[in-house]
N, C-alpha and C positions, 0 to 999 in steps of 0.2 A: 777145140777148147769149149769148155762150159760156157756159154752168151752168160745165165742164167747168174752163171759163178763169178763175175768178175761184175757183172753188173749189181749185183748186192755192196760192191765195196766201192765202185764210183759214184753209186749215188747216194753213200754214205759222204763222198767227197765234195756232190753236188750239195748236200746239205751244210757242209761247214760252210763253202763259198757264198750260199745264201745267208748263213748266219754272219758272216764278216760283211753281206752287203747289209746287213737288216742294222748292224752295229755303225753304218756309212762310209764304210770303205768303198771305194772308187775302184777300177782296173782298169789297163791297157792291153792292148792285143797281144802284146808277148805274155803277159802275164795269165792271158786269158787262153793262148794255145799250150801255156804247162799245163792247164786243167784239163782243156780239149783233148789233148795230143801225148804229153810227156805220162800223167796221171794213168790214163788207161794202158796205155803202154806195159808200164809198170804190174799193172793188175793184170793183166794178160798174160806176161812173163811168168807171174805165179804161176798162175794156174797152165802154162805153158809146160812148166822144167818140171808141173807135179805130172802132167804126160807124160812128158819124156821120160819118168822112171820110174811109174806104177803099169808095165804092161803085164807083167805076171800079177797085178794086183786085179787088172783088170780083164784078165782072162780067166779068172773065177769068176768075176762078176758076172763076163759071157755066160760060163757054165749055170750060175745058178740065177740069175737075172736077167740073162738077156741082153746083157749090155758089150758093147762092141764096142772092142778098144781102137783107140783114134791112131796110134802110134802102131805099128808092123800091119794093120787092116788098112788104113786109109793112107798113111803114110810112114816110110821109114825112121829109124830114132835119129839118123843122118842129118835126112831131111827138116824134121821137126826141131832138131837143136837148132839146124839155121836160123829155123823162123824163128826160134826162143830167145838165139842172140840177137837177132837184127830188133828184137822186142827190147829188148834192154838197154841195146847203146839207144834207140830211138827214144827211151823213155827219160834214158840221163841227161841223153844231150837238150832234147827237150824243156824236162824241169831244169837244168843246170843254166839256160839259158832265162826260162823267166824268172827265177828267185831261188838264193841261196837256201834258204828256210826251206820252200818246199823241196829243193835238192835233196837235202839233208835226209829230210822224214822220206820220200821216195828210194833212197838207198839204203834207207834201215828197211822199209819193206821189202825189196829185192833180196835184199843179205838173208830176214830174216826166211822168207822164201824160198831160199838155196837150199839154206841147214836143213831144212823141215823134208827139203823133198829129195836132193841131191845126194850122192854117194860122194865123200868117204862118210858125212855126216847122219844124214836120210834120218832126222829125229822123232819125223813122223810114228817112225815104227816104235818110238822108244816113249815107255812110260815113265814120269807125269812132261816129259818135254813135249809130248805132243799134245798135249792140252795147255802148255804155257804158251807152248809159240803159237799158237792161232788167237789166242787170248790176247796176248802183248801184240802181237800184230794189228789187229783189228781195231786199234786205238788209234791206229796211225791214217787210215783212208779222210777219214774226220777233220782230222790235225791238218792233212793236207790240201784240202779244201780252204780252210781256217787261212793255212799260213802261203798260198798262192796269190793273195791280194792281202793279207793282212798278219800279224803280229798274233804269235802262241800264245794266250793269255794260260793262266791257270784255271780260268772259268771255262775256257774251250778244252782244255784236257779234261774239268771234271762232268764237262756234257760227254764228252768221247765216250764214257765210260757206259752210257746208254748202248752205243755200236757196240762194245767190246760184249756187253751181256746178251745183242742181240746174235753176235756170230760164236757167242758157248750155248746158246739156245739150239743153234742153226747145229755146232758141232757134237750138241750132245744127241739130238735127233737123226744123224747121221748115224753115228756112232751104232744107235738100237737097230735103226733100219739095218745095218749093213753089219751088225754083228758077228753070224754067220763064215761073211768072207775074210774078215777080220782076224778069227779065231782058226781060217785057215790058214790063211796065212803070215800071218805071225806079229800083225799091226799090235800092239799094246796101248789098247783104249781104257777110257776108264769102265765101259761096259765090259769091254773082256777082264782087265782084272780087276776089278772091284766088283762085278757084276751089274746086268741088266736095270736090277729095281734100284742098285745107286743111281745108274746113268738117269733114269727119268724120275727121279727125287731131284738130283741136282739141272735136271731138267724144268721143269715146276720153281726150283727156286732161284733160278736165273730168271724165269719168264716176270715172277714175281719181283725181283731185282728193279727189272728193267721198268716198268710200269710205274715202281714205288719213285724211279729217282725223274722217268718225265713228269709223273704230277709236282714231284717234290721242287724241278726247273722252273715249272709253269708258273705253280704258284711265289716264288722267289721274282720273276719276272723279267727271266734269261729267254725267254722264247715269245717271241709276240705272234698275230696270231696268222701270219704269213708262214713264219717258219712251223708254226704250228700244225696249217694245214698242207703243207709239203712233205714233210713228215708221215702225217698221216696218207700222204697221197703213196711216197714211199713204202711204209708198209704193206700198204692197197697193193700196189701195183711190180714189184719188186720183191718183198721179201715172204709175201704169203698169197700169190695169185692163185694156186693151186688150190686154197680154202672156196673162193667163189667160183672160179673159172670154170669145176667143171660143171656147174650149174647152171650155167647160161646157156643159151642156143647157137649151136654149131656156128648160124650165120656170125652169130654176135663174136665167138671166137674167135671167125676169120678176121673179123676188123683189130679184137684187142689184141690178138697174138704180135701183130710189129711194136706196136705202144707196147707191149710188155718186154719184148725182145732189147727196144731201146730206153727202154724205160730212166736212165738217168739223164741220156740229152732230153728227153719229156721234159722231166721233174726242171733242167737247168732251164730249158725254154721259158717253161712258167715263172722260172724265178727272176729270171733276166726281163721279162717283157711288166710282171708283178712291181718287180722294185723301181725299173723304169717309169711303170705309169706314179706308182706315190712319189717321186722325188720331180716329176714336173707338174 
């Protein structure tokens, strides 16, 4: 599994849970192992059942990048569906257990999961559904966060929509990188049909999006400046480490690579130990 890929959308989840503590919501340990336990679960699954049936996708990759599929290289599709299911009951039973709410939104992500990558459905490959569902999904890591300790507002749906711009940023960069194996075989992106100079237009104007609607939070006065700087730590460390990272000195790499690897129990640590210290 991607670390890299699931941890962009828990710590999009770590960020709701902060924003519902910044708002004075309270938690208990059950409620706090759906976040730990049930939440990742779930993101792991994704990005699990999307191994389990992109190994011809990712043996072009081999061929022309180098990359080495996880599934029939490391281990069997047998094998790996075990581990994708015991991902799933573990993630339902989990959330199901600490709150309805986030049950709910962790089973619309799984569902939506399936369709995207799973056969008879696999929409991934099919255009514009593969640019909806990652879209409409990516709203929900947020939500779940939000509603693990506290109540969907419609102000936490219309924050979510920062996530949602940031993983059509994430997907349209994808998309150009990996063009190529795309158009071998037979993925329907919007780089492959619409072409490339769409894909990084609407690449550009998602990044754009996304910028326009945190200042437009900030100053409305939805973000104080805790969530503010978590956020920012988020970006930092989770969604764009590859901008600084390779700039630093090897030593320094060895230190930030686990902090980046686990980068959203990070981000919760700080929020948990952060909101703890202002409320005593």
């Amino acid at each position: 599994m991607d670390v890299i890929g699931w941890q962009k959308w828990f710590g999009a989840a770590v960020l709701g849970f902060a924003y519902a503590l910044g708002l004075g919501s309270s938690y208990s340990p059950i409620q706090l192992q759906g976040l730990l336990i049930g939440t990742p679960a779930i993101m792991c699954y994704n990005q699990s059942i999307n191994d389990c049936f992109d190994v011809e996708i990712d043996q072009t990759k081999a061929k022309l990048m180098g990359k080495k599929p996880i599934v029939t290289r490391i281990m069997s599709r047998k094998e790996a569906l075990s581990i994708t299911f015991t991902l799933l009951i573990t993630g339902l039973v989990s959330t199901w257990i600490a709150s309805t709410s986030l049950f709910v939104i962790n089973l619309a992500a799984a569902f939506l999961g399936t369709v995207y990558s799973a056969p008879p459905f696999r929409l991934k490959m099919k255009y514009p559904f593969s640019t909806i569902i990652q879209f409409v999904g990516c709203f929900l890591p947020f939500l779940a966060g939000v509603a693990s300790i506290s109540n969907v507002t419609l102000q936490a749906i219309l924050i979510s929509t920062i996530f949602a711009a940031l993983a059509i940023i994430h997907r349209f960069a994808h998309e150009i990188k990996h063009y190529e194996v795309d158009l071998q075989t037979g993925k329907e992106t919007v780089a492959v049909t619409k072409g490339v100079g769409t894909a990084k237009t609407l690449f550009r104007l998602s990044g754009l999006i996304g910028v326009a609607e945190f200042v437009i939070f900030f100053v409305l006065g939805w973000f104080d400046m805790v969530f503010s700087s978590l956020f920012t730590l988020y970006l930092a460390i989770t969604i764009a480490p590859w901008v600084w990272l390779r700039h630093t000195p090897k030593s320094l790499r060895t230190v930030l690579d686990p902090v980046i690897t686990f980068s959203g129990f990070v981000s919760l640590a700080i929020a948990l130990l952060v909101y703890w210290q202002i409320r005593i």
